[in-house]
C-alpha positions as CSV (number, residue, x, y, z in Angstrom):
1,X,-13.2,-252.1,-44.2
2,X,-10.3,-253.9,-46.0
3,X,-10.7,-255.6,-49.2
4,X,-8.4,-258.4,-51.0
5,X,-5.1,-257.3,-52.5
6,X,-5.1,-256.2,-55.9
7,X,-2.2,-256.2,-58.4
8,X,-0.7,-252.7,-59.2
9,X,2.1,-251.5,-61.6
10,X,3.8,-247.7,-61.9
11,X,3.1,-246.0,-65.2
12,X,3.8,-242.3,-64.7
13,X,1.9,-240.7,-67.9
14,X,5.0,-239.1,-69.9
15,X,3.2,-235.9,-69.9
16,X,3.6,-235.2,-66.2
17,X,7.8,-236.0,-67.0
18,X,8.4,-234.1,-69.8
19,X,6.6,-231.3,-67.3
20,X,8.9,-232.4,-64.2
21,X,11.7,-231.7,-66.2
22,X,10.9,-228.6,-68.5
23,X,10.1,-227.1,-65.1
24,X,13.8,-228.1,-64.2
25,X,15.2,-226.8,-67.5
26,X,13.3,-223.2,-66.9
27,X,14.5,-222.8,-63.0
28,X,15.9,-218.9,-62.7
29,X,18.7,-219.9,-61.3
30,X,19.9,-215.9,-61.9
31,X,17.5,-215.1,-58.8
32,X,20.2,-217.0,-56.5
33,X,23.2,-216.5,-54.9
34,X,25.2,-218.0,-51.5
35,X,27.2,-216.6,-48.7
36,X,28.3,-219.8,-48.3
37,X,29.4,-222.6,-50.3
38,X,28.9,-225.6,-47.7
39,X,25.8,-227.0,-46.8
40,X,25.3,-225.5,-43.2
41,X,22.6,-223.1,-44.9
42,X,20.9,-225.6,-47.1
43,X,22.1,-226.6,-50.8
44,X,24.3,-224.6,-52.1
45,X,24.0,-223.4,-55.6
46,X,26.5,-224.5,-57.4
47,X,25.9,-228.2,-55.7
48,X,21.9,-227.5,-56.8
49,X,22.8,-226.7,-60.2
50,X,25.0,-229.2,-61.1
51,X,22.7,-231.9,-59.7
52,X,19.8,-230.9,-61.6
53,X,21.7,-230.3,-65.1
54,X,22.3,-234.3,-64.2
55,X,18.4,-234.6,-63.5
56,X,17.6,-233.3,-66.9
57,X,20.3,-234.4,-69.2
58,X,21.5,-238.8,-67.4
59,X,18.5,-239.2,-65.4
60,X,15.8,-241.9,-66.2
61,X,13.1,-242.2,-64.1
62,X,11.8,-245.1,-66.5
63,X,15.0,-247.2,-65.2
64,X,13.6,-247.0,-61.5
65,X,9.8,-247.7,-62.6
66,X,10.5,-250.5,-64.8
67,X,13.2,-252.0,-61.3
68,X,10.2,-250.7,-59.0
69,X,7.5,-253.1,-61.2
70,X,9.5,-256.6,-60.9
71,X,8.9,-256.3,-57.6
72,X,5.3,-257.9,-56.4
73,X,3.4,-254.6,-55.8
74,X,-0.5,-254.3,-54.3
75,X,-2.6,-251.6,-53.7
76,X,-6.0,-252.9,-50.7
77,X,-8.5,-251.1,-49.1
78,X,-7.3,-250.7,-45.2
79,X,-9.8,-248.7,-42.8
80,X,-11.2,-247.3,-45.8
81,X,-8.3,-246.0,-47.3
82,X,-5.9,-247.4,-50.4
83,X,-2.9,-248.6,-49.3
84,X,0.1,-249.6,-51.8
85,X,2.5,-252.5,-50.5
86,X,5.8,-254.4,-51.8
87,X,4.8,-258.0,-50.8
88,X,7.8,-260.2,-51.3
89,X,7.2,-263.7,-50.2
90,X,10.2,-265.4,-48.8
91,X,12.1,-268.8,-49.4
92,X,12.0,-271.7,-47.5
93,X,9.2,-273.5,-45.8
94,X,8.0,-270.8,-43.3
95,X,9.5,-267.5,-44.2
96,X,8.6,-264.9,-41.5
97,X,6.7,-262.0,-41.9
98,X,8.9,-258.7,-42.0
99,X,7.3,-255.4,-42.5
100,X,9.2,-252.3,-43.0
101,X,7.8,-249.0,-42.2
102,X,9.5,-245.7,-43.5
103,X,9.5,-242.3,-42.5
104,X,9.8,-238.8,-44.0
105,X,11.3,-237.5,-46.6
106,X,12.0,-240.8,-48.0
107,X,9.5,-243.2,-49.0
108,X,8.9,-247.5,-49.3
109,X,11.7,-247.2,-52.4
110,X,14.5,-246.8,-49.5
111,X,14.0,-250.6,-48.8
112,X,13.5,-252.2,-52.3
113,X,17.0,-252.8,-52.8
114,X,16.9,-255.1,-49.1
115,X,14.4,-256.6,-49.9
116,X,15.9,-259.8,-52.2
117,X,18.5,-260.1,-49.2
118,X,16.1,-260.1,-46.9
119,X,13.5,-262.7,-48.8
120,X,16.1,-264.4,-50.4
121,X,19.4,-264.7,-47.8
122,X,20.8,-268.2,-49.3
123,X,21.1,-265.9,-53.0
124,X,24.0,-264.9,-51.3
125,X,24.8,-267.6,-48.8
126,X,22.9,-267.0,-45.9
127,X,20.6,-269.4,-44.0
128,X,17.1,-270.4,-46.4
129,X,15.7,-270.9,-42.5
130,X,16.1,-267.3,-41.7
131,X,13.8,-265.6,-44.9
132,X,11.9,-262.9,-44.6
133,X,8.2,-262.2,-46.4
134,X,9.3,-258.6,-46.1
135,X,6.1,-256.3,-46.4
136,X,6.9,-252.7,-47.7
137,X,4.0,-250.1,-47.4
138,X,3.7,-246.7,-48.4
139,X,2.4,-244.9,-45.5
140,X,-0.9,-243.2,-46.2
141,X,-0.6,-239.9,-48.0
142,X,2.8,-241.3,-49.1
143,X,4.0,-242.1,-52.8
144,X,0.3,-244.6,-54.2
145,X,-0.9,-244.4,-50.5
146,X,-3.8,-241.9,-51.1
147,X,-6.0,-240.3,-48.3
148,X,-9.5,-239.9,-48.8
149,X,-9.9,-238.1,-51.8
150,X,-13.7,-236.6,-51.2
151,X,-12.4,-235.8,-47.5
152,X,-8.5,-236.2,-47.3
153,X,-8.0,-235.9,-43.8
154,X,-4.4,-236.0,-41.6
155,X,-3.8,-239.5,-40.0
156,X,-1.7,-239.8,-36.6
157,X,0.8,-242.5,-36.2
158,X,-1.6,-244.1,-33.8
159,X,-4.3,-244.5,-36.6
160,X,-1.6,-245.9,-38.8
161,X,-0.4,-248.3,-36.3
162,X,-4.1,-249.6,-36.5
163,X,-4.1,-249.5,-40.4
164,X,-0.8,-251.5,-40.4
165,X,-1.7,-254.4,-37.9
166,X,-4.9,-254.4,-40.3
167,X,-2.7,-254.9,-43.0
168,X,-0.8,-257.8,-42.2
169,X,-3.1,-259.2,-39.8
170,X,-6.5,-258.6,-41.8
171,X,-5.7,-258.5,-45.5
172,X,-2.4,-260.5,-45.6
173,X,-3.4,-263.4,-42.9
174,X,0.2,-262.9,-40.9
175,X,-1.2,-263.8,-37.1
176,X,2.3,-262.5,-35.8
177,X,5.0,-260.5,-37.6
178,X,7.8,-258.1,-36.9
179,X,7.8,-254.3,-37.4
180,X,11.0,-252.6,-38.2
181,X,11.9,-248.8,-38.6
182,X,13.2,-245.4,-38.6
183,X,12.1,-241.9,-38.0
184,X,8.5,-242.4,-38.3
185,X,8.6,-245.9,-39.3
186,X,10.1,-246.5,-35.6
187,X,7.5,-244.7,-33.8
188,X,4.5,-246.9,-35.6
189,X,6.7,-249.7,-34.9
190,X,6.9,-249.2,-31.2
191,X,2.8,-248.4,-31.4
192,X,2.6,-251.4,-32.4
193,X,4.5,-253.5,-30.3
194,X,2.9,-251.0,-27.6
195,X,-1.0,-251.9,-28.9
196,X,-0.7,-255.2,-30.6
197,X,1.6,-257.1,-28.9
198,X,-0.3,-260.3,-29.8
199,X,0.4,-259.7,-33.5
200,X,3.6,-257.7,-33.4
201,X,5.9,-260.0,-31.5
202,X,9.3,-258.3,-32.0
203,X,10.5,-254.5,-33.1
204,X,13.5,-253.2,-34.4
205,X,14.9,-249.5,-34.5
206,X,16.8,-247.7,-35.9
207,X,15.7,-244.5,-34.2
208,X,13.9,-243.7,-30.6
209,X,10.3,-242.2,-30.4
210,X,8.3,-243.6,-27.5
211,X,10.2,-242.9,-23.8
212,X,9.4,-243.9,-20.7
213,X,6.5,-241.8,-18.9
214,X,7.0,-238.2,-18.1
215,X,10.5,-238.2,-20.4
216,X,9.1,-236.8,-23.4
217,X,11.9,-237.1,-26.5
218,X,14.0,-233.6,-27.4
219,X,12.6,-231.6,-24.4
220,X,15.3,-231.9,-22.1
221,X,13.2,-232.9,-19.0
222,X,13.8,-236.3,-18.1
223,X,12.0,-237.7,-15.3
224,X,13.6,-237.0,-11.5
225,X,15.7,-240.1,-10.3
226,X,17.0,-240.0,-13.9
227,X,20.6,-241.3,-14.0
228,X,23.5,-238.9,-14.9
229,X,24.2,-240.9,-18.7
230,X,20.1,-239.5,-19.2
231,X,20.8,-236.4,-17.8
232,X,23.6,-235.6,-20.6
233,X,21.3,-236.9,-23.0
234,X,18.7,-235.1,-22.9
235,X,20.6,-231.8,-22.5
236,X,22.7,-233.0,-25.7
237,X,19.3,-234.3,-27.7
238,X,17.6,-230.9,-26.9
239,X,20.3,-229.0,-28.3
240,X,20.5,-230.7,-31.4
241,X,16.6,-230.0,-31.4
242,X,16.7,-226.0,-31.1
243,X,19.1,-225.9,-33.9
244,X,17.3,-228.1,-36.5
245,X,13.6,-228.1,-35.5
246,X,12.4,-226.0,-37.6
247,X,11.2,-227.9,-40.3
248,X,9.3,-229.9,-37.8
249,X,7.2,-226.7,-36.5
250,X,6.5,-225.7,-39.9
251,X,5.1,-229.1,-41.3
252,X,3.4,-229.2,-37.7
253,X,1.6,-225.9,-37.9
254,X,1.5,-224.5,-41.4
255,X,1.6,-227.4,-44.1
256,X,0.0,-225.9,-46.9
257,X,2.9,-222.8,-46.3
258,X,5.1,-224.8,-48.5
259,X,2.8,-227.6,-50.2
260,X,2.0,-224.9,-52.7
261,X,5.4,-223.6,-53.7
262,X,6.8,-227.7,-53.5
263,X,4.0,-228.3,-56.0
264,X,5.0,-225.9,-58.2
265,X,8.8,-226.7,-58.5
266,X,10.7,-229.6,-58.7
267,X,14.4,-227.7,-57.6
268,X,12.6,-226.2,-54.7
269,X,11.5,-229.4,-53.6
270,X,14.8,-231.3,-54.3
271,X,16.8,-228.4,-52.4
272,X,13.6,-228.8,-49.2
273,X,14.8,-233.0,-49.2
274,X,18.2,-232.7,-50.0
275,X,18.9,-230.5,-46.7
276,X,17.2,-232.7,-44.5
277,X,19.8,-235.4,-46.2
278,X,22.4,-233.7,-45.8
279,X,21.9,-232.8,-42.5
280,X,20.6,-236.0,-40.7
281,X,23.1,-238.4,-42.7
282,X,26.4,-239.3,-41.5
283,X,29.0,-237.4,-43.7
284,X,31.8,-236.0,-41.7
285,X,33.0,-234.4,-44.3
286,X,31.6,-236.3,-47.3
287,X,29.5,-234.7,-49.9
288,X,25.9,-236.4,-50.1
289,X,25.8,-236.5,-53.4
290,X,28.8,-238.9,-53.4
291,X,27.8,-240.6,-50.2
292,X,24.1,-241.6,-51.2
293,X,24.4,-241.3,-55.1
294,X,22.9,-238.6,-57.2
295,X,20.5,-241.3,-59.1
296,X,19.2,-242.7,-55.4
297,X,18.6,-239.0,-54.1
298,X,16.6,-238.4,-56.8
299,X,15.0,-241.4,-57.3
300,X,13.7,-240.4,-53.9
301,X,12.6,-236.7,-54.8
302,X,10.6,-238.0,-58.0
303,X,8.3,-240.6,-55.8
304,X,7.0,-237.2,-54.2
305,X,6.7,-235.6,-57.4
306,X,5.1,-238.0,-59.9
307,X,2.5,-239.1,-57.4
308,X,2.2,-235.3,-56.3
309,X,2.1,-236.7,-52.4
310,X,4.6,-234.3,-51.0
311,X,2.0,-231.8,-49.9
312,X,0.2,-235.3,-47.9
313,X,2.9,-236.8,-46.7
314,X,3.8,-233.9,-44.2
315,X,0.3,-234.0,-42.8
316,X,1.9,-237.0,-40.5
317,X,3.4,-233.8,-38.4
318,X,0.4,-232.2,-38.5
319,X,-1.7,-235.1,-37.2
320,X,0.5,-236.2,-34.5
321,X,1.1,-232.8,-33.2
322,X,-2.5,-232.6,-32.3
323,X,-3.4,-235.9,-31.6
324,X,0.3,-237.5,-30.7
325,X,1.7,-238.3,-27.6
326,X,5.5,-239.4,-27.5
327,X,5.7,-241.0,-23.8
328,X,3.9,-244.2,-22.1
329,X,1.7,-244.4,-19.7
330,X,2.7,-244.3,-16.4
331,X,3.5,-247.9,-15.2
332,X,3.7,-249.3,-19.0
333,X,6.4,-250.8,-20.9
334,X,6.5,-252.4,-24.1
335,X,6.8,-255.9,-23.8
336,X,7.4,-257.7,-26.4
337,X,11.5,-257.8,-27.6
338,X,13.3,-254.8,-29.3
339,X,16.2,-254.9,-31.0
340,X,18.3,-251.6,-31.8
341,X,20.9,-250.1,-34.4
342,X,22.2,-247.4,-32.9
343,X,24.0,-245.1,-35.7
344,X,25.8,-241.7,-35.2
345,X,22.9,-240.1,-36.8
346,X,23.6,-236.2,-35.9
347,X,20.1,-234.9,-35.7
348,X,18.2,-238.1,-34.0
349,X,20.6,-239.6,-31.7
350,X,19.6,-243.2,-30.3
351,X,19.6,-242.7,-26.2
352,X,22.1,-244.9,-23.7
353,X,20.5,-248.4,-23.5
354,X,19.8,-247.5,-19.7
355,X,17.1,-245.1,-21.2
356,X,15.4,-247.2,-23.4
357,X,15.2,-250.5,-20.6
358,X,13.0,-247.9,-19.0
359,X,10.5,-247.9,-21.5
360,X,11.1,-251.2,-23.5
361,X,12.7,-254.6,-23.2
362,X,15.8,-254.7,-25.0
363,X,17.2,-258.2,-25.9
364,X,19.6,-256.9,-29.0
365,X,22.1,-253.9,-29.2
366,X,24.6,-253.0,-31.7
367,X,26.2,-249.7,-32.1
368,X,27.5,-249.1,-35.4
369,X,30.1,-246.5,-35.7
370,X,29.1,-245.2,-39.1
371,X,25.6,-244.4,-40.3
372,X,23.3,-241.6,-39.7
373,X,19.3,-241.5,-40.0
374,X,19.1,-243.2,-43.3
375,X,21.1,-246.6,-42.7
376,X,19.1,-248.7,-45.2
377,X,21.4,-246.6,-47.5
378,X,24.5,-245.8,-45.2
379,X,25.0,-248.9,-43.7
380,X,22.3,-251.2,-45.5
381,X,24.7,-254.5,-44.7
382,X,24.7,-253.9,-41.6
383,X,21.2,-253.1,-41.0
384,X,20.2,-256.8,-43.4
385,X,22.7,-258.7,-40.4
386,X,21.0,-257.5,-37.9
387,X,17.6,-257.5,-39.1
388,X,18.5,-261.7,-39.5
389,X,20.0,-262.0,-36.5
390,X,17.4,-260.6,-34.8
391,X,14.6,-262.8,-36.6
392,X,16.3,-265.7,-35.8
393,X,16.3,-264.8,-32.3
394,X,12.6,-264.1,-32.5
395,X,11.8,-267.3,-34.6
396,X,14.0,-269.2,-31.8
397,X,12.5,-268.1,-29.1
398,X,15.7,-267.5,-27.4
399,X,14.3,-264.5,-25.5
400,X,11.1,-266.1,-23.7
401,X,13.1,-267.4,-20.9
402,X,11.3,-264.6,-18.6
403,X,14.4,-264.1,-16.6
404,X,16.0,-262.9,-19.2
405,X,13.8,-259.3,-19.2
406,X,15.9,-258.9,-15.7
């Protein structure tokens, strides 16, 4: 059930912004007040209020859609539902296929401003040989990535796994790509790889999802035989988990418990994103606002609201807490090569290398010592380098020797 690609272009009707921001305008902001004038608790006021007087009074959303629709956009019928895609076609003679996969609460924006680095590398005197077509999808209920709308319906990572292999395999004609990601975008990348290791033929990470069987992530019970460096990690990563899951059990359980007040206001859904920026980027000591930019923060919080999609897109949770499993079978690895960024990221810390052989084969490692969960922001040159070098290594075949999986 796919169908060719068709072309698509953003126009947000000006109605629904002059609403976004009178909303803004008539916050109460009388009905709050902090203890504490950090971020430990969430946005603090003052940081809220001055952010949103720039939301109302610099801010153009037009700027972003009118960047957003020089890029070559899509929208196709996979598995019966309308996906929208960024399909940049690279340079040179046989630019390799690239799709990046995002995760929540950001959206396919995060990797627009990669992608003419990534398509285009000898712009700024890389290698023409080592292009990407990079392939940029909103996952479904995400930004133009509608569910069904007569029977919208949660979809687990697995499902989109499937949807995405349809995608480049199917609709685009790409017999063997790569898959890279973060957050959830890492876990449908490893699916991938995992299911469709014919098509997918090389992952990269910037987060871990899938472990090894029977050492489920942010539980703190590794398999027995594990090795003392797992044994620390999983104590620390389960930790970090009781202190900042809480989001996750909520969007799990009870999505519509807060679909219905984010629908209704714009600062109360800024202030829901902005904490979980805040607290899974890298900022020792930084403000976000300066870290990220106040313009690409928001940029990001008005994708959910002008295509009213925040309510869907934390139905991923929902799905994959009933349907999801986070560990391998017993006996099974994923095969084909992975490559890993590993950034400080203080919420979703990448495991010791030693954990991740068990579960994968791992021909590329680089640990970056800045960087947290959003390093297509934090550390975007970074993460372009080693997206190259790890193409080229796919495209070379450097890693087929089979001794060197040993």
């Amino acid at each position: 059930m796919s169908s060719t690609p068709a072309p698509f272009q953003i126009h947000i009707p000006q109605e629904k912004l002059n609403d976004i921001q009178s909303r803004i305008r008539d916050f109460p902001w009388q009905a709050l007040s902090s203890f504490d004038n950090t971020w430990a608790h969430g946005p603090p006021p003052s940081d809220m209020r001055s952010l949103c007087e720039y939301w109302t009074q610099e801010y153009d959303w037009r700027k972003t859609e009118a960047a957003i629709n020089k890029l070559s956009q899509f929208t196709a019928t996979v598995g019966g539902l309308e996906i929208h895609f960024v399909h940049e076609k690279g340079s040179g003679p046989n630019p390799q296929p690239l799709l990046l996969l995002h995760g929540w609460p950001y959206s396919f924006l995060s990797y627009v401003h990669l992608i003419q680095r990534l398509a285009h590398p000898e712009h700024r005197g890389g290698n023409i040989n080592n292009a990407f077509t990079v392939i940029v999808p909103s996952l479904p209920g995400f930004a133009f990535s509608k569910l069904h709308s007569a029977n919208p319906t949660p979809v687990p990572p697995q499902k989109i796994a499937e949807l995405m292999n349809e995608l480049m395999v199917q609709v685009l004609g790409y017999k063997e790509y790569i898959s890279h990601g973060g957050d959830w975008g890492s876990y449908i990348s490893e699916l991938l790889a995992f299911r469709f290791p014919q098509h997918c033929i090389g992952i990269h990470i910037t987060m871990s999802s899938i472990r090894h069987h029977g050492a489920a992530p942010r539980s703190g019970f590794p398999v027995l035989g594990a090795s003392p460096a797992e044994l620390s990690f999983a104590a620390k990563e389960k930790d970090i988990w009781e202190k900042e899951k809480a989001y996750n059990m909520l969007q799990s359980t009870k999505p519509m418990k807060i679909a219905y007040a984010m629908a209704d206001s714009p600062v109360g859904m800024l202030a829901y994103i902005l904490e979980a920026w805040g607290a899974w980027a890298d900022l020792r000591g930084k403000n976000l606002l300066d870290k990220v930019g106040r313009g690409r923060l928001l940029d990001e919080v008005m994708v959910y609201l002008v295509t009213d999609s925040f309510g869907t897109s934390t139905w991923i949770y929902t799905a994959d807490y009933k349907h999801g499993s986070w560990t391998l079978p017993e006996g099974k690895k994923i095969e084909v090569p992975v490559g890993v960024l590993a950034c400080p990221d203080p919420v979703f810390p990448m495991p010791p290398r030693e954990v991740l052989e068990r579960s994968r084969w791992v021909v590329a490692w680089r640990d970056s010592e800045v960087g947290g969960h959003f390093p297509f922001h934090e550390v975007g040159k970074v993460l372009v380098e080693e997206l190259g070098q790890f193409g080229e290594g796919i495209r070379r075949g450097i890693w087929a020797d089979e001794k060197c999986r040993k």
